[in-house]
Kinemage of the C-alpha trace (Angstrom):
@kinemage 1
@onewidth
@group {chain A} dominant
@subgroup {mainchain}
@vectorlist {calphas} color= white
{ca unk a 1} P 145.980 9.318 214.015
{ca unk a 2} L 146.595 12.686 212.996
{ca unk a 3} L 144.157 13.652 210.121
{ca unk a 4} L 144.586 16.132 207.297
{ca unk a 5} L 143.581 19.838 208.530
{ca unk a 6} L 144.800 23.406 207.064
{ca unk a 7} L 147.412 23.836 210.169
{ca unk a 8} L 148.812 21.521 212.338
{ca unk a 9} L 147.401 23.270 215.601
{ca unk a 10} L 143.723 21.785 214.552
{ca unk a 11} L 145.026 18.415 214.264
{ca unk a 12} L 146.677 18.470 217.787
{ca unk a 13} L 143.423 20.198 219.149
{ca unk a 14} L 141.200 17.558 217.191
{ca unk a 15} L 143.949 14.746 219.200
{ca unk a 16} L 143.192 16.636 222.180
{ca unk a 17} L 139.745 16.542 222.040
{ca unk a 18} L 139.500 13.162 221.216
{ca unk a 19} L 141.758 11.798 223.895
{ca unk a 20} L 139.859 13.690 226.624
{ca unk a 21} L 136.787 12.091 225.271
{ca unk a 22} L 137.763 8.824 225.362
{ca unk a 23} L 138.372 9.433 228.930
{ca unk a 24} L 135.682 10.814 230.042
{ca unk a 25} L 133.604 8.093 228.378
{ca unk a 26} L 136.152 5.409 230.521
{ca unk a 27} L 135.261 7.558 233.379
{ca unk a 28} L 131.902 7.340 233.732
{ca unk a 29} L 131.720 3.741 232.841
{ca unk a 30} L 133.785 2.945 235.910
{ca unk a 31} L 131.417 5.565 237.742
{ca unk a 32} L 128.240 3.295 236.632
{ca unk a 33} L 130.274 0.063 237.503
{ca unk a 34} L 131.429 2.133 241.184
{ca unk a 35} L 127.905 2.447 241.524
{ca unk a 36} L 126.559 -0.933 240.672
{ca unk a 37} L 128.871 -2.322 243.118
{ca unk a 38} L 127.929 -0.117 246.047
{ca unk a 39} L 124.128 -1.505 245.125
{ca unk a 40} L 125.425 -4.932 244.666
{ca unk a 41} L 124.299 -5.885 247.872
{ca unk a 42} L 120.378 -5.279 247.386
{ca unk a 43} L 120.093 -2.817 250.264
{ca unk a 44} L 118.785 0.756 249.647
{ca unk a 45} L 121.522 3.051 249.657
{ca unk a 46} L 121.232 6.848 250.356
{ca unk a 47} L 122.560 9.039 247.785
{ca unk a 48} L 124.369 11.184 250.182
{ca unk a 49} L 126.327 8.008 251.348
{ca unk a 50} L 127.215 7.247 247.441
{ca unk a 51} L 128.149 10.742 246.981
{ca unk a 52} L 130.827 10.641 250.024
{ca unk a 53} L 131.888 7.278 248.946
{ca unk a 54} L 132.684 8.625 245.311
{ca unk a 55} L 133.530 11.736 246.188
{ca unk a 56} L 130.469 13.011 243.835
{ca unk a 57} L 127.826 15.698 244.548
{ca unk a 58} L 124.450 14.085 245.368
{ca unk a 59} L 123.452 16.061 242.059
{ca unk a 60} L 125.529 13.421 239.669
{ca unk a 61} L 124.644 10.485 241.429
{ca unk a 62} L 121.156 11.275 241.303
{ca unk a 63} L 121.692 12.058 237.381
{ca unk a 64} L 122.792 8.610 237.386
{ca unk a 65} L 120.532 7.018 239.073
{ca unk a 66} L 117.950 8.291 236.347
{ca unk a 67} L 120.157 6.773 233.914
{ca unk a 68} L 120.357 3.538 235.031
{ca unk a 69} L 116.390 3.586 235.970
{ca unk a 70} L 115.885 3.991 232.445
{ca unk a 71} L 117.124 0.773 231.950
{ca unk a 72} L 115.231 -1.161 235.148
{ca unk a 73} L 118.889 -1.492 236.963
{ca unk a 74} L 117.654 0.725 239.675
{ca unk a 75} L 115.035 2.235 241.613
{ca unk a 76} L 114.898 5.116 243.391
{ca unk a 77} L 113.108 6.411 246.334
{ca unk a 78} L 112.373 10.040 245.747
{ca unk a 79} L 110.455 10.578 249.335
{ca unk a 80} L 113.972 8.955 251.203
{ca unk a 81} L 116.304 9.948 248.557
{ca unk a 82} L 117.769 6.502 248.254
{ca unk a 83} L 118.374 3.792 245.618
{ca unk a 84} L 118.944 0.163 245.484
{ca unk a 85} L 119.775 -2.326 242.663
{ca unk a 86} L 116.972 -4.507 240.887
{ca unk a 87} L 116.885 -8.074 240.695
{ca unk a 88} L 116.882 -7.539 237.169
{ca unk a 89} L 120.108 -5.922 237.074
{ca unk a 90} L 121.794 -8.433 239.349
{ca unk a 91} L 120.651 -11.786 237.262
{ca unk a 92} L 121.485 -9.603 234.257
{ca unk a 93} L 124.638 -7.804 235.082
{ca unk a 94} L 126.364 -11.206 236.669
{ca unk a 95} L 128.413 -8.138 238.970
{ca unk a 96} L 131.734 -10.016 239.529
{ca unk a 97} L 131.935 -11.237 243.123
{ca unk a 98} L 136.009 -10.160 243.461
{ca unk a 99} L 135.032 -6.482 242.868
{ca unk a 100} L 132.430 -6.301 245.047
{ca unk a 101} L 133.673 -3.241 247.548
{ca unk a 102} L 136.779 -2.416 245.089
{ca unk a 103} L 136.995 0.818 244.342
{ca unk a 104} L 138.025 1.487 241.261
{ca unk a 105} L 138.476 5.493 241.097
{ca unk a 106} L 140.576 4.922 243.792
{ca unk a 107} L 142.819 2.045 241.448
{ca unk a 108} L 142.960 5.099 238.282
{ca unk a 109} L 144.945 7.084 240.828
């Protein structure tokens, strides 16, 4: 795993970097799954009440909630600052029932 630099202290920051990487990239799949969930009931949701749930500003879960609009998964209600899941996204995501209210940042501790 360790590749070929000129000292050994840029191979253990290259491992580093790499590592944290990896887990911020695990992270904020299980942020966009934490999310889906909370929408997996088809109500609207207010992003305030996500934030406190995910202990998130309503800053990142709005930057998410543009993400996942890009893709039709949500919509977003800029005048009530709200979001709820598309139909779409539930016949296309097939959300497990058994996670449905599991909170999964709370399992990585």
């Amino acid at each position: 795993m360790l590749e070929n630099h000129a000292y050994p202290s840029q191979a253990l920051l290259h491992l580093y970097l790499n590592v944290k990487l990896n887990w911020l990239v695990i992270m904020n799949l299980r942020l966009l799954d934490e999310i889906l969930i909370i929408l997996s009931d088809s109500s609207w949701h207010d992003v305030d009440e996500i934030a406190r749930k995910l202990l998130l500003s309503e800053k990142e879960v709005k930057t998410v909630s543009d993400f996942l609009g890009v893709f039709g998964l949500v919509i977003f209600d800029e005048n009530r600052h709200r979001m709820k899941i598309t139909p779409f996204a539930i016949e296309s995501l097939e959300l497990p029932q058994q996670t449905k209210g599991r909170n999964f940042l709370e399992e990585s501790h």
